[in-house]
Kinemage of the C-alpha trace (Angstrom):
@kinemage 1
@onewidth
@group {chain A} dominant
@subgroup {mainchain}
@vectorlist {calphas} color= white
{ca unk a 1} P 11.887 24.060 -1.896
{ca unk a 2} L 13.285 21.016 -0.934
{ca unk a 3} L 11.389 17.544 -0.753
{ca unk a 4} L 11.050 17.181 2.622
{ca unk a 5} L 9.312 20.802 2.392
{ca unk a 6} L 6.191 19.760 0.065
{ca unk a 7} L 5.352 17.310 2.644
{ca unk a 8} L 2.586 17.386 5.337
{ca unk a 9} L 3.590 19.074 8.403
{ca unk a 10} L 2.768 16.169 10.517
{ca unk a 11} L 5.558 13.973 8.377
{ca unk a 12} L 7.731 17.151 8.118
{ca unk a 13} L 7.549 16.892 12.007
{ca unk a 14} L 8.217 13.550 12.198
{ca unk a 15} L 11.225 13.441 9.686
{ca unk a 16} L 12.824 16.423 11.584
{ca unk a 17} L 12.676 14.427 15.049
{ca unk a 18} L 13.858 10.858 13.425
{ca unk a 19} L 16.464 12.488 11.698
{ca unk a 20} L 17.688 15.134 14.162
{ca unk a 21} L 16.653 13.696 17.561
{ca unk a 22} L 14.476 14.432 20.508
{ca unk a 23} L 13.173 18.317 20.573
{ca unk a 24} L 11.224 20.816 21.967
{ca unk a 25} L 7.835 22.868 20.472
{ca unk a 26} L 9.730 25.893 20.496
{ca unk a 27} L 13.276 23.756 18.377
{ca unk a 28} L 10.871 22.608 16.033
{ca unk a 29} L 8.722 25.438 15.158
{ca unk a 30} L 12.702 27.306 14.940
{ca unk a 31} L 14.016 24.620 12.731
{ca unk a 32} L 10.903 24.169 10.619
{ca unk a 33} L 9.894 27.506 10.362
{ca unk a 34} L 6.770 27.030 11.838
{ca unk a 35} L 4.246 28.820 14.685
{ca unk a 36} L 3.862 27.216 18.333
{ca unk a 37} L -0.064 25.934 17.391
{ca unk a 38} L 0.950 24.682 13.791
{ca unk a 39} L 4.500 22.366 15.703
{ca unk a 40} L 1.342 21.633 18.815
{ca unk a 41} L -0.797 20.340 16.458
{ca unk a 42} L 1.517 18.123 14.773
{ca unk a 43} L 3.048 16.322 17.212
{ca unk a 44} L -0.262 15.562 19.109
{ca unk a 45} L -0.799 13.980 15.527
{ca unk a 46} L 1.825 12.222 15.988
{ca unk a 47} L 1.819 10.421 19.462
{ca unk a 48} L -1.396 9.550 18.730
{ca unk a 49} L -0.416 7.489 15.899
{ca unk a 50} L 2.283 5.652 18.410
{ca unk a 51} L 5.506 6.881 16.507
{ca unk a 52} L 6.112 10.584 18.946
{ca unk a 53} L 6.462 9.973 22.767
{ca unk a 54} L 6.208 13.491 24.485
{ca unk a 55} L 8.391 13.537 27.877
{ca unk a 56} L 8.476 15.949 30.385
{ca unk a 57} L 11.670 17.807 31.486
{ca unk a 58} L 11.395 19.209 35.018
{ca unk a 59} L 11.042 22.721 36.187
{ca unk a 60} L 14.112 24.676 36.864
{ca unk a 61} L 15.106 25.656 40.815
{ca unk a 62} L 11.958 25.668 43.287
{ca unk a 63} L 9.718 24.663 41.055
{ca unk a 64} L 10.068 28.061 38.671
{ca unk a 65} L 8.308 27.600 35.561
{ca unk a 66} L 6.558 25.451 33.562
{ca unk a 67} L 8.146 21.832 32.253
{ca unk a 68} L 9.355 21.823 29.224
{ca unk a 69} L 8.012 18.959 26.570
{ca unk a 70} L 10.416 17.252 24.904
{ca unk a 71} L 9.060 14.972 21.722
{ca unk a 72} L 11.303 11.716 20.561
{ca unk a 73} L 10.801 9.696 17.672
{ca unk a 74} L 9.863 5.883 18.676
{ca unk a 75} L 12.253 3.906 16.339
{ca unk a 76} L 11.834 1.254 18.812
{ca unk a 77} L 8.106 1.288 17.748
{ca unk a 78} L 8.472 -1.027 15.129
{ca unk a 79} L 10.545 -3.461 12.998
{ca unk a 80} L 11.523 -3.661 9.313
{ca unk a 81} L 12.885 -7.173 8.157
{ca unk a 82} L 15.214 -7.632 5.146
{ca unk a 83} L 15.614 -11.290 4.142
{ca unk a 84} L 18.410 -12.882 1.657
{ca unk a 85} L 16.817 -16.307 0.612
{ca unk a 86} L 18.916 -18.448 -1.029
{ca unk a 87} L 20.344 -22.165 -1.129
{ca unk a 88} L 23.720 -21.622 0.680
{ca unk a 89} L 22.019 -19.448 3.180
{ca unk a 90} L 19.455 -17.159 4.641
{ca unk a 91} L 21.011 -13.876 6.051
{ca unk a 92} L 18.450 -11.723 7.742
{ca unk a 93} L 18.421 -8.155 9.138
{ca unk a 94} L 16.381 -6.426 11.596
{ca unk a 95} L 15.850 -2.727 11.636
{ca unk a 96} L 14.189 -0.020 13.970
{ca unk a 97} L 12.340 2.526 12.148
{ca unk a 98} L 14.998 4.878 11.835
{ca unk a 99} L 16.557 2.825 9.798
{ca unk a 100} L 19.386 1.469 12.076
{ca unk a 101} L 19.973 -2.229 11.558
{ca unk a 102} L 19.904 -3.660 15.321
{ca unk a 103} L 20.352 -7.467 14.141
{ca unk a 104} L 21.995 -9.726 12.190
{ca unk a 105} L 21.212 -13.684 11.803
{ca unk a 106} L 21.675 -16.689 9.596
{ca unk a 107} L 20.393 -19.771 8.689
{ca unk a 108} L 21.294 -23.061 6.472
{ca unk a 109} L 19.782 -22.015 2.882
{ca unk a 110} L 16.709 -23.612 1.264
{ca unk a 111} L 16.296 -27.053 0.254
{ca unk a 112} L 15.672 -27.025 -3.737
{ca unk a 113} L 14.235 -30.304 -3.695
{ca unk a 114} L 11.442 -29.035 -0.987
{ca unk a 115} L 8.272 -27.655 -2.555
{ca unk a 116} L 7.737 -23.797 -2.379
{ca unk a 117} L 4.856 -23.935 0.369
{ca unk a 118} L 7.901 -25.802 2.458
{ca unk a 119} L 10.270 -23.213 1.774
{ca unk a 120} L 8.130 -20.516 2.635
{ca unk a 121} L 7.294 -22.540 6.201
{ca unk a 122} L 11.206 -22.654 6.353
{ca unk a 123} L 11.432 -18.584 5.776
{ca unk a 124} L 8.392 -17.478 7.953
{ca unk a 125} L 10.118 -19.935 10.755
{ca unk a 126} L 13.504 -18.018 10.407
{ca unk a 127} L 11.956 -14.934 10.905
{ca unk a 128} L 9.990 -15.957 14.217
{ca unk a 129} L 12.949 -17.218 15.511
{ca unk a 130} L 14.582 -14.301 14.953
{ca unk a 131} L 11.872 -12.626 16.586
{ca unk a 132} L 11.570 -14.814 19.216
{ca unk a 133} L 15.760 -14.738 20.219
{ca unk a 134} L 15.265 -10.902 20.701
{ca unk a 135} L 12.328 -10.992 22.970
{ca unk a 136} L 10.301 -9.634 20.137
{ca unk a 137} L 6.502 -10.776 19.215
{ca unk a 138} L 6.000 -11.550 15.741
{ca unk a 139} L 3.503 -8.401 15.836
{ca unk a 140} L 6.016 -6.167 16.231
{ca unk a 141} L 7.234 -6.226 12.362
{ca unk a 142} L 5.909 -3.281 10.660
{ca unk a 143} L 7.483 -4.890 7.321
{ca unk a 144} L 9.285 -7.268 5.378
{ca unk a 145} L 11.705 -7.203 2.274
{ca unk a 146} L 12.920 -10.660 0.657
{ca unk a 147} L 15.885 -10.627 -1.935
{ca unk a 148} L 15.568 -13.598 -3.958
{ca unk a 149} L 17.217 -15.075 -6.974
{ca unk a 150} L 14.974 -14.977 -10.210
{ca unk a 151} L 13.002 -12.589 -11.693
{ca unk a 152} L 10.649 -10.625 -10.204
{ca unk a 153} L 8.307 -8.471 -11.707
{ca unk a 154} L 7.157 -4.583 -10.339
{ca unk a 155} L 4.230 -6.034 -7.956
{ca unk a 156} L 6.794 -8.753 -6.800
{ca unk a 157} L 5.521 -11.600 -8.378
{ca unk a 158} L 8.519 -13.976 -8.942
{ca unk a 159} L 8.294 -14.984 -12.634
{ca unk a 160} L 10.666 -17.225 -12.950
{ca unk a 161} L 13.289 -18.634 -10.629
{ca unk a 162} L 15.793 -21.792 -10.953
{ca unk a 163} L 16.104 -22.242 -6.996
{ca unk a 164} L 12.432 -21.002 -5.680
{ca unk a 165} L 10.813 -22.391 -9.044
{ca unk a 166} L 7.384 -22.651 -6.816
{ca unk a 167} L 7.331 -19.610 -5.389
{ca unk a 168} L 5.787 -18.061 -8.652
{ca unk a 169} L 2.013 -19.906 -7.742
{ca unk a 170} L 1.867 -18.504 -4.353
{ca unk a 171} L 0.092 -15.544 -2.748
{ca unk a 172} L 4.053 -14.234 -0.732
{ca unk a 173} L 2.014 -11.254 0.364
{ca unk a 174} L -0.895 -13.366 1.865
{ca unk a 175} L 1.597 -15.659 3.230
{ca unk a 176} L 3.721 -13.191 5.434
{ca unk a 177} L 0.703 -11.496 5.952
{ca unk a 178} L -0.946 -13.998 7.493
{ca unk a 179} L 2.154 -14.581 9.644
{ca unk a 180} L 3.172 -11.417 10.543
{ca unk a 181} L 0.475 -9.015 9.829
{ca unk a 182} L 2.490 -6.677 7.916
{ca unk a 183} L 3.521 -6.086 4.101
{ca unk a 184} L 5.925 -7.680 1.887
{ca unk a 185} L 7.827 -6.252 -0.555
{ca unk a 186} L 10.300 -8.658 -2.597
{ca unk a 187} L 12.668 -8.525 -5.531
{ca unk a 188} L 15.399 -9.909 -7.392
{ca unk a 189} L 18.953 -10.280 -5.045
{ca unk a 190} L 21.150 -8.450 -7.387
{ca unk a 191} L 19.104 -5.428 -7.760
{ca unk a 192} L 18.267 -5.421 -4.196
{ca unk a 193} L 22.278 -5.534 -3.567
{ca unk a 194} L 22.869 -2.624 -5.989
{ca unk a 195} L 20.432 -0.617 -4.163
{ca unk a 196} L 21.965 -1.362 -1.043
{ca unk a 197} L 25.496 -0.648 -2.205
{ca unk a 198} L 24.177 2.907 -3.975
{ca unk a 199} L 21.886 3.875 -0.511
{ca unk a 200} L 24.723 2.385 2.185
{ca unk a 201} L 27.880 1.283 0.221
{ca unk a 202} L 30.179 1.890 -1.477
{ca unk a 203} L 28.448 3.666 -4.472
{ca unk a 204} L 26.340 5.905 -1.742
{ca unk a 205} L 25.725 9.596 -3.030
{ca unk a 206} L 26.709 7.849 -6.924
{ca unk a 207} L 23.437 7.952 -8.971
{ca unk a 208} L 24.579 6.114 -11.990
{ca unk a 209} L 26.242 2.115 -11.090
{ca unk a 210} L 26.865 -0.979 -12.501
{ca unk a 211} L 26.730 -3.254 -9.388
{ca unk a 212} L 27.977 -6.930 -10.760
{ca unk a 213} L 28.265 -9.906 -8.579
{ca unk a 214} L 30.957 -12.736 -9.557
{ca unk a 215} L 30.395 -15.354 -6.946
{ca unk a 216} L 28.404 -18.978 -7.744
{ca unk a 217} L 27.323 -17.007 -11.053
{ca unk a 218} L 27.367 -13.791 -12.752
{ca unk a 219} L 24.414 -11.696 -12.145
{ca unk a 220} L 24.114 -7.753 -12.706
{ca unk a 221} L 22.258 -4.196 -11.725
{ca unk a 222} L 22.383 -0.799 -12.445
{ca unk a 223} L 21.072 2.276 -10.525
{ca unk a 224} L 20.818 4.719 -13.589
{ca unk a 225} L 19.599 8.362 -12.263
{ca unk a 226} L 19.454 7.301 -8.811
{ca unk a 227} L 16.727 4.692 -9.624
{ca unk a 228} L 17.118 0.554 -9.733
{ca unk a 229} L 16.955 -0.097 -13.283
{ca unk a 230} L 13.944 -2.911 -13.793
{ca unk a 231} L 13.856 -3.116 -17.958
{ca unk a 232} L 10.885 -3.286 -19.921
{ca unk a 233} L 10.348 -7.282 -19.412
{ca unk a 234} L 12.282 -7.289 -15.458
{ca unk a 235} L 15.324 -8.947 -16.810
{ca unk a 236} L 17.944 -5.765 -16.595
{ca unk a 237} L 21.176 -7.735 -15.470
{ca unk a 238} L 20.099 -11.000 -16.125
{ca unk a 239} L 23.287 -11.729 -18.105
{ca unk a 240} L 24.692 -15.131 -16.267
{ca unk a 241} L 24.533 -17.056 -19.018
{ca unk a 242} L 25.997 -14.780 -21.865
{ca unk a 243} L 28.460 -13.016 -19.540
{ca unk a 244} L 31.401 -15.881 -19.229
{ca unk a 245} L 31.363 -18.417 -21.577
{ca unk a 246} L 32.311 -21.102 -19.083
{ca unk a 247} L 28.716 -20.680 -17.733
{ca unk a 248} L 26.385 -23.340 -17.516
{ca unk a 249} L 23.942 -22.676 -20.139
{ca unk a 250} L 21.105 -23.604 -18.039
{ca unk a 251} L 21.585 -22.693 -14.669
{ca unk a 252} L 24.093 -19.879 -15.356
{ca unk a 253} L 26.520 -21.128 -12.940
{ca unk a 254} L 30.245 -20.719 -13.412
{ca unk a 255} L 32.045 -23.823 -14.202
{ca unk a 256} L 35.366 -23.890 -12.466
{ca unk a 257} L 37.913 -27.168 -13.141
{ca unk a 258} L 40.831 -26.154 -10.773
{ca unk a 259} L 38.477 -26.033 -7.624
{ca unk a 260} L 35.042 -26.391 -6.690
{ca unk a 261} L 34.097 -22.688 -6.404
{ca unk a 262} L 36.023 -19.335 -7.415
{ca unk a 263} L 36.894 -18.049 -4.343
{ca unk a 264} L 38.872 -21.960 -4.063
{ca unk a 265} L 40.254 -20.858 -7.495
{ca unk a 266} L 41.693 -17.810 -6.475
{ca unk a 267} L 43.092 -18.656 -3.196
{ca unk a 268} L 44.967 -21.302 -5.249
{ca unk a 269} L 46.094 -19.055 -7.746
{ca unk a 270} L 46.718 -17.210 -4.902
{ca unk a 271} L 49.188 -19.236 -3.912
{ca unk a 272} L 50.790 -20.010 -7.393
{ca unk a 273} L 48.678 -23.072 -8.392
{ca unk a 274} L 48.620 -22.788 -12.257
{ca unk a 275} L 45.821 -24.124 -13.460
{ca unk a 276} L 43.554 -22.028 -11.513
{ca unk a 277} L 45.868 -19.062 -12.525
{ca unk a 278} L 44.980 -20.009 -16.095
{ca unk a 279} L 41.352 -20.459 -15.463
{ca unk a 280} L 40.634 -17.142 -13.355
{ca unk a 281} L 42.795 -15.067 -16.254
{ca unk a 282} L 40.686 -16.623 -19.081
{ca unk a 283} L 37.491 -15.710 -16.453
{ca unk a 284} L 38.799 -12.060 -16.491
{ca unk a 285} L 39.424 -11.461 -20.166
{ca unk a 286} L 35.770 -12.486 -21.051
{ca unk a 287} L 33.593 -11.264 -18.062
{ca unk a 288} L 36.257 -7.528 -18.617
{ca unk a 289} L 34.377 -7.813 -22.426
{ca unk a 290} L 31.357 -8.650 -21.411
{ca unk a 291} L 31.321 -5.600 -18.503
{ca unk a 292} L 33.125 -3.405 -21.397
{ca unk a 293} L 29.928 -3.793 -23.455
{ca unk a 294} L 27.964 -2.831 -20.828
{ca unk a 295} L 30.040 0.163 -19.111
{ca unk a 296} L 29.832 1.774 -23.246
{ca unk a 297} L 26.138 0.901 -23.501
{ca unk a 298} L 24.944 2.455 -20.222
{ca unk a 299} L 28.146 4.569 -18.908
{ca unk a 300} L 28.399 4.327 -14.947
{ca unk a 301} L 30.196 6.972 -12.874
{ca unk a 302} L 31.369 3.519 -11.321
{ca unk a 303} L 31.602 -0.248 -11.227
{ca unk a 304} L 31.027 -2.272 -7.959
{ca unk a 305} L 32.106 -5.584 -7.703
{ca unk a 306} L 30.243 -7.555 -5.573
{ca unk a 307} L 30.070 -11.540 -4.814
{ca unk a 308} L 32.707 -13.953 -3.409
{ca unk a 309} L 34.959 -13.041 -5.694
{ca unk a 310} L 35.329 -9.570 -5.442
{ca unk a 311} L 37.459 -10.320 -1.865
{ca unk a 312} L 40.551 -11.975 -4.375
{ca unk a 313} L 41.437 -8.054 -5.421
{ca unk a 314} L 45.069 -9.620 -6.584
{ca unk a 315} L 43.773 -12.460 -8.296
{ca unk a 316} L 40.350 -10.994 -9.593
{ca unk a 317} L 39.252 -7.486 -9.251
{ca unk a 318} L 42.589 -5.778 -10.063
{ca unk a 319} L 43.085 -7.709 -13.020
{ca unk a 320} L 39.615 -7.353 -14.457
{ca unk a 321} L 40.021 -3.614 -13.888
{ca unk a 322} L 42.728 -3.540 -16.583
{ca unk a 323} L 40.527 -6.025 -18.795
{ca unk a 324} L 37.388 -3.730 -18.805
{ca unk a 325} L 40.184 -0.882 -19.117
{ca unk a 326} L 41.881 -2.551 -22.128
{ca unk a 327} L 38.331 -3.475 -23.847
{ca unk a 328} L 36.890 -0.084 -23.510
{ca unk a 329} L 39.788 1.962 -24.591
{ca unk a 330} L 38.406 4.948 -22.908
{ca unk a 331} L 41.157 8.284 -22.393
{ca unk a 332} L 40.103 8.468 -18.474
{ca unk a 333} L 40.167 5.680 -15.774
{ca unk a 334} L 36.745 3.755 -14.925
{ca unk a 335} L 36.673 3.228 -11.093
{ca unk a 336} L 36.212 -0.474 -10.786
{ca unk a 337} L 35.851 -1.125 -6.419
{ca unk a 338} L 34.885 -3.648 -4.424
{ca unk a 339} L 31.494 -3.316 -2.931
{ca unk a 340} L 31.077 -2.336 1.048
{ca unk a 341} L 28.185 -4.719 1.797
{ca unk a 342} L 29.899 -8.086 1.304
{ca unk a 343} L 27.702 -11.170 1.636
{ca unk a 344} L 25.174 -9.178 3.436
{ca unk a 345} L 24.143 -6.553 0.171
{ca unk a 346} L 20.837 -8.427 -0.684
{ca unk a 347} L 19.480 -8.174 2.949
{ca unk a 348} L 20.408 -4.831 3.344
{ca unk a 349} L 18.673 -3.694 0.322
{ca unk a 350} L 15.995 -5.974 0.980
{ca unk a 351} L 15.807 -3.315 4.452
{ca unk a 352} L 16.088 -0.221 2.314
{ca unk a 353} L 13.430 -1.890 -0.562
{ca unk a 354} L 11.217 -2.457 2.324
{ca unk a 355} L 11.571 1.244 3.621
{ca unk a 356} L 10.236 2.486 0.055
{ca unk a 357} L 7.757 0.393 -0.763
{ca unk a 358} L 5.744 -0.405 2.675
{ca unk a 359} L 6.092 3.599 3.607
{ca unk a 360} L 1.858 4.023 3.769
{ca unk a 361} L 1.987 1.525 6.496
{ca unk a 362} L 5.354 1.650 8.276
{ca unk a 363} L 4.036 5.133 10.874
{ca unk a 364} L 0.904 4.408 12.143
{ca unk a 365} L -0.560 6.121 8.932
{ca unk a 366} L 1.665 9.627 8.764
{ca unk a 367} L 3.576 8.247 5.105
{ca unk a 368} L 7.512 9.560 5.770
{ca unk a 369} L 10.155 9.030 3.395
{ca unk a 370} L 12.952 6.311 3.489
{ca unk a 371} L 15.169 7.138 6.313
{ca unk a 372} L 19.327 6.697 5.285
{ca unk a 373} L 19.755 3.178 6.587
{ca unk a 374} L 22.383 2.440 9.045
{ca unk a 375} L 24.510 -0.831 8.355
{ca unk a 376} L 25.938 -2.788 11.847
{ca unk a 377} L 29.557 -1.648 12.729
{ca unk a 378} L 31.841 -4.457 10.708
{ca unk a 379} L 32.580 -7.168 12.885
């Protein structure tokens, strides 16, 4: 029995038409093995709660026979928001509820020196704008997922955090609530971009990652079974300060001398500067330790490099292939790729995150699981 099996018919019913498409009584009670009355008595479930509209297909020649009802999932019924809050920038998605992302946006990132009630103002006023561009009534959001940097515990408190540091006070739920009527569900951005990369990337269908993200700092997550690894204390991947030794020991950030950022120091080495040549090779031999540790301690089917850096695949990802390859010594060859998601991973798993958490509320009451999220077509 599969999953989708042990579940109510109503949701059965309702999986079966977001998945597949529009149908009739007698193609769902074939395709779910159903009678007539059982299929009936779903569906008028089902428009009721808002998320089934029944249409009626006209009678054949003269008038013969009855017309046929046809039932369609209403992904247009609702909205699911994934935000990706941070100081450079806020990316934000919009999805129906089939899970197809309709929308992309961005805006400047958050001020640090702001207090968190301000940066929350900033956040819900991104989101109504976003709204408000599309024609769309803040009402319409059915519910949100925010990607944040920090650590965030099960319930989605934020315990800690260097750029939302007053965030941790604050009722978020109450907040968006307020705003928006709907749930929140947040978590850290490097989980949330693993997630996305194993439901939508380039680790889809792979149940055991190590997603790590070499950009401003270097952050990681792992999907072990299939499931977003948390840890005991909600600090699995927190290893920005311990993973490169030319970290900031406080903020975690990677000190670069050659450039400004890394992806400056590898378009210069790049284009044969030397010093950043030096710098991004010294980079690779201790992050390649660092992930060699890891890869033995938790053994992924396969590495995902995420983050600015991950685009320099000369410079950067090729060469720290061979460095986890040389540290680890292993007889077969680790796949090392560059994730599918780029900068927009946290917001889509912010989407997907959403999806899991906020499913009691997300159909008008019938609880569904996740549907497979659908990115936009690259640009």
């Amino acid at each position: 029995m599969s999953g989708t099996d042990r579940l109510p018919l109503s949701a059965r019913t309702a999986v079966h038409l977001r998945d597949s498409g529009a149908a009739t009584v007698t193609d769902l009670a074939r395709a779910l093995d159903l009678s007539r009355t059982s299929v009936e008595s779903s569906v008028t479930q089902l428009v009721a709660a808002g998320i089934v509209e029944e249409t009626l297909t006209p009678a054949g020649p003269r008038g013969a026979g009855r017309p046929a009802r046809t039932y369609e999932f209403r992904a247009d019924a609702g909205l699911v928001a994934g935000l990706d809050v941070g100081t450079h920038s806020v990316r934000l998605l919009l999805a129906d509820l089939a899970g197809v992302v309709r929308s992309r946006h961005s805006f400047p990132g958050l001020d640090t020196t702001a207090t968190g009630a301000e940066q929350i103002d900033v956040v819900i006023g991104h989101l109504r704008q976003a709204l408000a561009s599309e024609g769309l009534a803040p009402g319409s959001l059915r519910a949100i997922g925010i990607s944040l940097p920090g650590i965030v515990d099960a319930t989605g408190r934020v315990l800690t955090s260097v750029i939302v540091p007053g965030w941790g006070s604050i009722d978020l739920p109450a907040q968006f609530h307020a705003a928006f009527g709907c749930p929140l569900a947040i978590d850290n951005g490097v989980r949330l971009a693993a997630l996305a990369e194993h439901h939508l990337g380039a680790a889809r269908l792979v149940d055991d990652v190590l997603y790590v993200s070499v950009g401003t700092r270097v952050s990681a997550g792992a999907i072990l079974g299939g499931q977003a690894r948390r840890g005991a204390h909600n600090v699995a991947g927190d290893i920005g300060r311990l993973a490169v030794r030319q970290s900031d020991p406080t903020t975690g950030e990677i000190v670069w001398r050659s450039a400004e950022t890394g992806e400056d120091a590898a378009r210069l080495a790049m284009s044969g500067d030397e010093d950043a040549r030096a710098e991004i090779e010294h980079l690779v031999d201790d992050l390649g330790r660092s992930l060699a540790l890891l890869t033995m301690a938790i053994d992924p089917a396969i590495v995902v490099i995420g983050g600015g850096m991950s685009l320099a695949r000369e410079a950067f990802r090729e060469p720290l292939a061979r460095a986890v390859s040389r540290h680890t010594g292993l007889p077969f060859e680790l796949p090392i790729v560059s994730a599918a998601l780029g900068a927009d991973a946290a917001a889509y798993g912010a989407v997907v995150f959403a999806f899991g958490q906020c499913a009691d509320s997300l159909y008008g009451g019938v609880t569904l699981p996740e549907p497979r999220v659908v990115p936009l077509p690259a640009a």
